[in-house]
C-alpha positions as CSV (number, residue, x, y, z in Angstrom):
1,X,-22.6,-8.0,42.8
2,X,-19.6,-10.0,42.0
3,X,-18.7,-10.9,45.8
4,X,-22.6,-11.7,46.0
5,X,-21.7,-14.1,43.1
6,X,-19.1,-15.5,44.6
7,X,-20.5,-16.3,47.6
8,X,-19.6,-13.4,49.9
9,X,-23.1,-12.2,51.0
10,X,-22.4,-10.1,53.7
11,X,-20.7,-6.7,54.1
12,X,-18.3,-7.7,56.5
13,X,-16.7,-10.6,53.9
14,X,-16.0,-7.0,52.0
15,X,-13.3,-6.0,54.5
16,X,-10.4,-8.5,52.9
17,X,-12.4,-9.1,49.4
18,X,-11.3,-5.2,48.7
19,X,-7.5,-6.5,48.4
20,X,-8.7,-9.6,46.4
21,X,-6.8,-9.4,42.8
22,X,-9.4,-11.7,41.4
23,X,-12.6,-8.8,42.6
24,X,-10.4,-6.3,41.5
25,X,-9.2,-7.5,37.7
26,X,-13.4,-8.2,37.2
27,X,-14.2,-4.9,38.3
28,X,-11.7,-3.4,36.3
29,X,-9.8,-1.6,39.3
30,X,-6.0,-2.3,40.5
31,X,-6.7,-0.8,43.8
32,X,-8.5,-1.2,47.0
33,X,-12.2,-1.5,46.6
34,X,-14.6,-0.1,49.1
35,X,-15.1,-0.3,52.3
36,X,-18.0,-2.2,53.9
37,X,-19.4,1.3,55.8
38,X,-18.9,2.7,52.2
39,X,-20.8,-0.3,50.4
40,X,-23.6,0.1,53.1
41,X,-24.2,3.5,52.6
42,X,-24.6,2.7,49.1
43,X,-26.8,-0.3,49.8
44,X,-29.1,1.7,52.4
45,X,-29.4,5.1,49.7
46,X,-31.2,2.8,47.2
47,X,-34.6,3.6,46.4
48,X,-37.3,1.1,45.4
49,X,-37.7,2.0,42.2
50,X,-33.7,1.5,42.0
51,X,-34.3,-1.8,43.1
52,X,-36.7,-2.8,40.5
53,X,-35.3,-1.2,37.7
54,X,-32.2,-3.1,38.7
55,X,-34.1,-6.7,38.9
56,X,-35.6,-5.9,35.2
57,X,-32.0,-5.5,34.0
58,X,-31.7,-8.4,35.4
59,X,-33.8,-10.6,33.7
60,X,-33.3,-8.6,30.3
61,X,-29.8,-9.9,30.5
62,X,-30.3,-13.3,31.7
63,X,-33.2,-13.5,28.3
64,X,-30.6,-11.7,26.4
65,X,-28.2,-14.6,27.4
66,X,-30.0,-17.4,24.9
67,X,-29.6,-17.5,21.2
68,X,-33.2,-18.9,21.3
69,X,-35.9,-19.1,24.3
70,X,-35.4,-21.5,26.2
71,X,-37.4,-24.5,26.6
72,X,-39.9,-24.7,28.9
73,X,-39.3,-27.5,31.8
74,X,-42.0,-28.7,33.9
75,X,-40.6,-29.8,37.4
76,X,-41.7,-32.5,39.6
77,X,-41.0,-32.3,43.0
């Protein structure tokens, strides 16, 4: 998630972000992260269900992230 944050969409950006010391002092680790084949195994072994219990979390922490609800904008395009 935090390489998808910073930019890094795609597995194969995983290859040198594993030795990033930035990646690894967010994640908590001082060590090589995974690989890409062992990220996409991961990725691939989700369920749906993961998915969308994942994309509520989501939201509940982005709401969570307000002191009060925010206002609501009307956009013009």
């Amino acid at each position: 998630m935090f390489a998808l944050v910073a930019g890094n969409e795609d597995l194969n950006d995983h290859h040198e972000l594993r030795n990033d010391p930035l990646i690894q002092a967010v994640v908590g680790r001082d060590r090589l992260l995974a690989t890409p084949s062992t990220l996409c195994r991961f990725e691939n072994g989700l369920r749906r269900q993961a998915c969308i219990e994942l994309s509520r979390l989501f939201v509940e922490f982005f709401l969570e992230s307000f002191l009060a609800p925010p206002r609501d904008r009307k956009v013009s395009l």
